[in-house]
Every structure is written in C-alpha cells, then in structure tokens.
N, C-alpha and C positions, 0 to 999 in steps of 0.2 A: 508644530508637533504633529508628527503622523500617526495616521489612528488605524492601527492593527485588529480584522477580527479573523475569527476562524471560524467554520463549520456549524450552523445548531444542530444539525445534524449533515449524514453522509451515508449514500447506500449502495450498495450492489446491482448494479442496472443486469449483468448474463451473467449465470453458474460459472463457478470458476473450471478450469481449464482442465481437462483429464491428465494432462504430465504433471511429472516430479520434476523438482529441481533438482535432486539427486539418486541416482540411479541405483536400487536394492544391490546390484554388484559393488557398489562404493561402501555402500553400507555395511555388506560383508568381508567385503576385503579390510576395512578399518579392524571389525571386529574381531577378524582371524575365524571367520565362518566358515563351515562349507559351500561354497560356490554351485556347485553340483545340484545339490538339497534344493527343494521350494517346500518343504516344509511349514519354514516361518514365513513365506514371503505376503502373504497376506499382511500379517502383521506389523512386517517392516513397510509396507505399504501404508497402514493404517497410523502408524506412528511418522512416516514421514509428513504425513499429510497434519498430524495433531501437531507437531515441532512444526512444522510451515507458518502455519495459523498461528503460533505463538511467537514466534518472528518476526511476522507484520504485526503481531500488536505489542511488542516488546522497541519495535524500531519506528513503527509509522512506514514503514515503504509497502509495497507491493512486491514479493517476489516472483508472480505469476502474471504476465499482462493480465487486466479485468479494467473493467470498465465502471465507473463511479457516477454518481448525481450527488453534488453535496451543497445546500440550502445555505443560504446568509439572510438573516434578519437587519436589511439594506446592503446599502454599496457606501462603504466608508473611503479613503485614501488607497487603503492598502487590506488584500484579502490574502488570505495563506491557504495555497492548494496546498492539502496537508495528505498525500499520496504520494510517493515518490519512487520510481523515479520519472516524469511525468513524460510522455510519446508525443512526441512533435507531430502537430497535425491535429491532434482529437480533443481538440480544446475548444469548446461553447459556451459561452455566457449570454443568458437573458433575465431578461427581468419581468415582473406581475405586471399587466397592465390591469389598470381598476375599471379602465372604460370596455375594456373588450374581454375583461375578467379572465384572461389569457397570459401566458408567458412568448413576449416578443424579441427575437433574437437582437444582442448588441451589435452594433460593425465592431470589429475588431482594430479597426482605426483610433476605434476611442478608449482602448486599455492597452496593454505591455505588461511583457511577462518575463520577470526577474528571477534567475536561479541563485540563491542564496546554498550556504552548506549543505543543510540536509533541508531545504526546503524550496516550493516554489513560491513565487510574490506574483498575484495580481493587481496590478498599478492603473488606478486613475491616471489619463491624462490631466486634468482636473480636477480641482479638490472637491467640487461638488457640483456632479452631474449624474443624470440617470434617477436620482430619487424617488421611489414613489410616493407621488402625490405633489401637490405644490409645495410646502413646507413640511412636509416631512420626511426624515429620513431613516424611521424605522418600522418594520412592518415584519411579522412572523413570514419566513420565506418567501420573502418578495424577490430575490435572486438565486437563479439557477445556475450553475457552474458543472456542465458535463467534460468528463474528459478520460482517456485511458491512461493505463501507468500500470508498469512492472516491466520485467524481462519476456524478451520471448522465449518461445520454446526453439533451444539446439538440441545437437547429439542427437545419434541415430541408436535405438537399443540401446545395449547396456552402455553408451560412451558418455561419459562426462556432458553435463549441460555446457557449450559453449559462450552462454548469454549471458547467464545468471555466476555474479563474481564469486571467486573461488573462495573467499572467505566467509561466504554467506552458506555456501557450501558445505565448509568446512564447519561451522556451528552446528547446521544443522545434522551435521552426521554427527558429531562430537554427542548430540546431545540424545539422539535416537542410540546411539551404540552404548551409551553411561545407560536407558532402559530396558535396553535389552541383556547387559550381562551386569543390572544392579543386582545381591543378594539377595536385598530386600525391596520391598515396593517404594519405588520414590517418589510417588505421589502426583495427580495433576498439576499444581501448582510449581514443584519441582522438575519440570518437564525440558526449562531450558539451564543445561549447568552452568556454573560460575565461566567454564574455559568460553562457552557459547556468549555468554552474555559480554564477558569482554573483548573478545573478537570483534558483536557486533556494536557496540558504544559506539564508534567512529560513524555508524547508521544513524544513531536515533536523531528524529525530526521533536522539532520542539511542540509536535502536538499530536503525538504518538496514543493519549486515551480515546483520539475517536476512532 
C-alpha cells in the first residue's frame, strides 16, 4: 500500500509578480466599459488581483509563476507537490540532518516526479530511505521541497496573457465583471461566481486548502 502525504505547511519564498493574468482592457471590453476612461482602473486592478488570489485557492494551481518551500513531517512513498502547474528545472528536495542540524540537498537520482491530473507526485525510489534518524520516520519538517509553478508572464500592454490558459481567464474576468456591474454588494466570499467556479473544476488539485 502506498502511503501518500502532503504539505504541513507551504510558503511564499519572493512577492508575487507585478502582472495580471488578465488585462483591465479584457476586463472592459467584457463588461461593455469605456475603454477610453481610467477612472476605474485602479479598481479593476485591485479586484483582478483579489479574483487571482481566490483562484489559486479555489484550484490549488499557481496562476502567476512564484516560487514555494513546502515542509513534510518525513519522506513517506509518495509526497504531493500540491502547486500546479509545476516548472521543470526548479525542483529541490532536502532533508534535516540531526548531526549537522542542517538541511542537506537529495541527488535527484533517488526520487521521480510523477504528473498525475491536477497534480504533481514525488516518488521514492525506495520504500524507505532518506529517514531521519535510524528508526524513525517522522519528525516536524524534516523535509524541504523547494520549487516554482504557475504561468509566465506573456502579452505585451493591453494583449491578452499568452501563457496563462484562456479558461482561467475567462473565470477570472467573468468574475471581476459580475463585481463591478453587481447592484448590489456581493460580498468577499461571493467573489468567484457559480460560471467561474465551473469553468475552473477541471483545475482543482486534490489539496487545494493549503
């Protein structure tokens, strides 16, 4: 039986990234705005960024490339990079040494990295190796898992993001345009709509609360 864990935690190693995924001109053209006007653009600015944010945490992906350190209390079979969708290349694993009280980098010889649906798999070669300690196999963040994930930044000015898929796009405008021409206030909780959320379902990672 293979023994699955995920994240005890997981952080933001650099500030996310000054672009949009979608450009205040997408925004207004959805909306039937004036194009012209920068009136509201603050705003649609500030709300692209709030709908962004609730998108990776509604999905588990990264829309924006950024960079992660996420903790595992040991090295079980099988670990779940739970960021998606993860940059080939930016991928580190080490673990706590007790003797040098240090985090010492793995070879990468000795795991394998499995892209499941909406998620990634870090795989043992071995059902049990790397442990720390002689017999133990569980310790508060005794392994480190650095790596980047999300889309880059395309499009030039107002052009559409090249990178970031048109459907994620498409939520997030959907869902910033349902705020800005609601009657009434739709509240932060209400921020991604029913069209948004179905859209993105085909996203979500099976460990989308971290």
């Amino acid at each position: 039986m293979l023994i699955y864990r995920t994240p005890s935690r997981i952080e933001k190693v650099d500030p996310l990234p000054s672009w949009l995924p979608v450009s205040i001109e997408q925004v207004k053209l959805a909306a039937r705005m004036d194009t012209i006007s920068t009136m509201l653009d603050d705003e649609i600015v500030e709300l692209i960024e709030v709908v962004t944010d609730r998108v990776e945490s509604f999905t588990g992906i990264a829309v924006r490339k950024t960079a992660y350190r996420a903790f595992y209390d040991g090295f079980p079979v099988v670990m779940r990079i739970v960021r998606m969708p993860l940059i080939n290349g930016t991928l580190e694993v080490s673990r706590y040494d007790e003797d040098t009280d240090s985090y010492q980098i793995i070879d990468p010889d000795k795991y394998q990295v499995r892209k499941q649906k909406n998620s990634f798999e870090l795989m043992c070669r071995k059902s049990r190796w790397l442990m720390p300690g002689v017999n133990n196999d569980f310790l508060v963040d005794s392994v480190k898992v650095e790596f980047s994930a999300g889309y880059e930044e395309g499009g030039e000015g107002e052009e559409p993001n090249e990178n970031v898929p048109p459907l994620i796009q498409r939520a997030i405008i959907a869902s910033v345009v349902r705020y800005l021409t609601s009657p009434e206030p739709c509240g932060d909780g209400k921020l991604l709509t029913l069209e948004s959320k179905r859209i993105l379902t085909r996203y979500r990672s099976g460990a989308r609360w971290l």
